[in-house]
C-alpha positions as CSV (number, residue, x, y, z in Angstrom):
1,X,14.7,0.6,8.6
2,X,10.9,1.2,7.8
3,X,8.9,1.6,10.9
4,X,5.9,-0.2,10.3
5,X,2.5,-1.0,12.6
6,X,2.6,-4.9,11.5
7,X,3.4,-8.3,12.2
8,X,5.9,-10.1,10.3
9,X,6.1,-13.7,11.2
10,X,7.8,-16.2,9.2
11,X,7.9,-19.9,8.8
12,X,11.3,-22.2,8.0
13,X,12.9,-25.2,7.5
14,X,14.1,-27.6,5.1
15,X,12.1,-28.6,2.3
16,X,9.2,-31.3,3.3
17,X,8.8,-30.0,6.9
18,X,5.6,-29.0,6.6
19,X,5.6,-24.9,6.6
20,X,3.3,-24.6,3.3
21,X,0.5,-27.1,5.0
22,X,1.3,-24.8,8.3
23,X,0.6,-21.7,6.2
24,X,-3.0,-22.3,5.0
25,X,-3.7,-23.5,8.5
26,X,-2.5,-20.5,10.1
27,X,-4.5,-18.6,7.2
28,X,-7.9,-20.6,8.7
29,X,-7.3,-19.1,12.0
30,X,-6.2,-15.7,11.2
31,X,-9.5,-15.5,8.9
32,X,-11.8,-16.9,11.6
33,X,-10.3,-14.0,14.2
34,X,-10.9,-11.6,12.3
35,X,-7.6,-10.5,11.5
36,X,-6.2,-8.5,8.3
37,X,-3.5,-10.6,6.8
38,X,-1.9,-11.2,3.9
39,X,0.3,-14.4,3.0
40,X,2.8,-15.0,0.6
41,X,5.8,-16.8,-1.0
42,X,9.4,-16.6,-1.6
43,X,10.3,-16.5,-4.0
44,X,7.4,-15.3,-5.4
45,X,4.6,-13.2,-4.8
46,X,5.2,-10.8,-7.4
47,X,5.5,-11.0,-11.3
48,X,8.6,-10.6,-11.4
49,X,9.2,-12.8,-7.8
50,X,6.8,-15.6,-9.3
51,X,9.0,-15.4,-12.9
52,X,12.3,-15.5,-10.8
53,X,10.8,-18.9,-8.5
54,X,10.6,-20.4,-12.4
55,X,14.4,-20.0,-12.7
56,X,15.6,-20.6,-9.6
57,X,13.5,-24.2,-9.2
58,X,13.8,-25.5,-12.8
59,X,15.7,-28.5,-12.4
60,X,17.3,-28.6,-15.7
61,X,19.2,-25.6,-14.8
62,X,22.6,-25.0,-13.8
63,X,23.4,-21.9,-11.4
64,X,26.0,-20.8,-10.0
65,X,25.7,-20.3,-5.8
66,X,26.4,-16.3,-6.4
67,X,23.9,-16.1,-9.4
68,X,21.0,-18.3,-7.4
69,X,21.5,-15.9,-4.1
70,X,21.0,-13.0,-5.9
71,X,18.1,-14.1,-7.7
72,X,16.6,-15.1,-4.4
73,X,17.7,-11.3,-3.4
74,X,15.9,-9.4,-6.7
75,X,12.8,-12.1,-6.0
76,X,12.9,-10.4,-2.2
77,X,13.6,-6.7,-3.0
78,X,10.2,-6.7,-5.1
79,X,8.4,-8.5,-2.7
80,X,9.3,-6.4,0.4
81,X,8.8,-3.0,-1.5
82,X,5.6,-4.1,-3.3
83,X,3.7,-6.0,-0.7
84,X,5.4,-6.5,2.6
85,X,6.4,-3.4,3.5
86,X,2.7,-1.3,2.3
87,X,0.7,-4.1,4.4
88,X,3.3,-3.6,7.4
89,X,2.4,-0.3,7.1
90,X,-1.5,-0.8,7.3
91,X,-0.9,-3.0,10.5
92,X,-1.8,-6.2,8.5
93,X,-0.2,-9.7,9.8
94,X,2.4,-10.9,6.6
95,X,2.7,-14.7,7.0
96,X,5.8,-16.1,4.9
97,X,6.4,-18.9,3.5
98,X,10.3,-18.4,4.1
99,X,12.1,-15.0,4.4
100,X,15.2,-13.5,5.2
101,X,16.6,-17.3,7.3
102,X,16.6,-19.3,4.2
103,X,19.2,-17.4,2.6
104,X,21.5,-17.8,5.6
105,X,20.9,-21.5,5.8
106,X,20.4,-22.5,1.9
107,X,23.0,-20.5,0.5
108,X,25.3,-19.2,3.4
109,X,25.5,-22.4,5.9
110,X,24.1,-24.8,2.8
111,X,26.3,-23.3,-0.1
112,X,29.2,-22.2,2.1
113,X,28.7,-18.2,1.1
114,X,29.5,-15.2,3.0
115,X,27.1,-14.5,5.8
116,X,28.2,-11.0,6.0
117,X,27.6,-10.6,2.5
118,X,24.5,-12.3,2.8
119,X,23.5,-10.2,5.7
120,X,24.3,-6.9,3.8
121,X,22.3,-8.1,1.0
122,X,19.2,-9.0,3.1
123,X,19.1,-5.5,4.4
124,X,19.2,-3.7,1.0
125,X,16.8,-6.1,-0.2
126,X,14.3,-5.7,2.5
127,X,14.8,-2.4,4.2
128,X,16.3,-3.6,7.3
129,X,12.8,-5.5,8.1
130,X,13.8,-8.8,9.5
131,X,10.7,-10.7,10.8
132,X,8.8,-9.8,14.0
133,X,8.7,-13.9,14.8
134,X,9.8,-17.1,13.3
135,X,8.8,-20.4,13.4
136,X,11.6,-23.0,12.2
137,X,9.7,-26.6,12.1
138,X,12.4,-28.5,12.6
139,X,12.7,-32.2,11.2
140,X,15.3,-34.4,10.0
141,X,17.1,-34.3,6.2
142,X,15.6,-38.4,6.2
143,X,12.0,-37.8,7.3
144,X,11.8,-34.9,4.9
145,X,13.2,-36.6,2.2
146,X,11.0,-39.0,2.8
147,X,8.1,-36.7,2.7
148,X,9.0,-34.9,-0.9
149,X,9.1,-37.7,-2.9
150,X,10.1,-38.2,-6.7
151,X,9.3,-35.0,-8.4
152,X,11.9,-32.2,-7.0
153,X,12.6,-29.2,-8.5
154,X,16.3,-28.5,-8.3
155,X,16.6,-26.9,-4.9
156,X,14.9,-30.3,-3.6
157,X,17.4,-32.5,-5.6
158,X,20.7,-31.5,-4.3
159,X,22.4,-33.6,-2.0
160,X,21.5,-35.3,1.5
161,X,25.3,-33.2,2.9
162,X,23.6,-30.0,1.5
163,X,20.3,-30.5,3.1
164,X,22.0,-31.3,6.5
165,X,24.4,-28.1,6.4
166,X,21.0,-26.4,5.6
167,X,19.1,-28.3,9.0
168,X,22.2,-27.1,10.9
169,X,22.7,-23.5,9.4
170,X,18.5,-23.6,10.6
171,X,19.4,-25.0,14.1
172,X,22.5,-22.4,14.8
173,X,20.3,-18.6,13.7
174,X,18.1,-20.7,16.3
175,X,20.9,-20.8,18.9
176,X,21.8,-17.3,17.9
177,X,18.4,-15.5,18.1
178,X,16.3,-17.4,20.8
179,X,13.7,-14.6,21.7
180,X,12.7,-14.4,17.6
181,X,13.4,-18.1,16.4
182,X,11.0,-20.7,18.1
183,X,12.0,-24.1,17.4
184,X,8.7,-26.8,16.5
185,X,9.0,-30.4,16.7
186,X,7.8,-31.2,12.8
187,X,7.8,-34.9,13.9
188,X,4.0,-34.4,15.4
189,X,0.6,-34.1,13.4
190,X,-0.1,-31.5,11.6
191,X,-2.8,-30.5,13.7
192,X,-0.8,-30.6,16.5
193,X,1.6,-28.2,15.2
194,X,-0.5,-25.5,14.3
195,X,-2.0,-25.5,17.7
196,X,1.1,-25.3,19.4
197,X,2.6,-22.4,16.4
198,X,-0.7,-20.3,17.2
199,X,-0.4,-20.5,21.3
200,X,3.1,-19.1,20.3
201,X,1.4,-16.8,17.9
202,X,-1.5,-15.1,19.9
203,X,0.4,-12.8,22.2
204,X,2.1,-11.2,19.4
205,X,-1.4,-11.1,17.6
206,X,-2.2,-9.1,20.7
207,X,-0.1,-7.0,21.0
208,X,0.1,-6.5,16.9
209,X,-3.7,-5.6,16.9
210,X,-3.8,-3.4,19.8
211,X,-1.4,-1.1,18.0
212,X,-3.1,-1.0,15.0
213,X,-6.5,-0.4,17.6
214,X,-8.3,-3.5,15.8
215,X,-8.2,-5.7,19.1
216,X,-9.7,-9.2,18.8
């Protein structure tokens, strides 16, 4: 695994609970501390990550559960080797929007895959770098359907069953890894949630900066 000076933090959940909004938020406060950061996207963040989202979210296409994991896992490799890992390495903060969970949830718990599998692939792909903290804004498959709309790419537009194995794959790496996964209430305003993600947040900010010896 690398060994790395950073803090990885991650935010989950099914799609329409809120983590992109809670993202730029989150982006507001770590720019008015002071504190180096970079924040990105999966899949995406790369050329060839940004290329592979195309694929993977065009709802005319049909993919296999296999072939859509390991597009999610080449989308991941480059992102971890090109951008996560070197700003880890500086001691920047990496916000994600989604990470190594969603692949347990969409395509082990939702898609009925291997976990094991999954879990070897995750560690090839990243380097054995699983996130520092996680945020999982939990809300139900209704409300967040709700929420989405009419225009879904194909991820969005499979099935309310789906969606719920994916909210309870979520809920059970919860129940598995406590001291990592903190479980938000995506119910309240938005406002709301980001000041009760960033009271979670700012002790390992702390602890993140004074290692780097950037203290704020």
């Amino acid at each position: 695994m690398f060994k790395t000076r950073g803090l990885l933090v991650s935010l989950e959940g099914i799609d329409g609970c809120g983590k992109s909004t809670q993202i730029e938020l989150l982006q507001n406060k770590l720019n008015q501390s002071g504190i180096s950061f970079v924040s990105i996207r999966e899949p995406g963040g790369t050329a060839v990550g940004e290329g592979i989202r195309q694929v993977l979210l065009q709802s005319s296409y049909s993919l296999t559960s296999e072939a859509e994991l390991l597009l999610y896992m080449a989308a991941r490799a480059e992102l971890s080797r090109q951008i996560i890992i070197p700003s880890l390495m500086e001691g920047k903060v990496v916000l994600c929007d989604r990470f190594t969970d969603s692949t347990f949830a969409y395509q082990g718990y939702g898609a009925g895959l291997d976990l094991q599998w999954i879990r070897q692939l995750n560690h090839k792909a990243t380097g054995g770098r699983l996130p520092d903290l996680t945020f999982l804004l939990d809300l139900s498959v209704q409300e967040a359907a709700a929420r989405r709309g009419d225009n879904l790419d194909r991820m969005e537009k499979k099935n309310f069953h789906y969606h719920g194995r994916v909210q309870r794959g979520y809920l059970e790496i919860a129940r598995q890894e406590p001291e990592r996964v903190v479980v938000v209430d995506a119910k309240v305003s938005k406002e709301k949630l980001c000041g009760y993600i960033w009271q979670k947040l700012f002790p390992h900010l702390r602890k993140a900066t004074k290692r780097t010896g950037h203290e704020f």
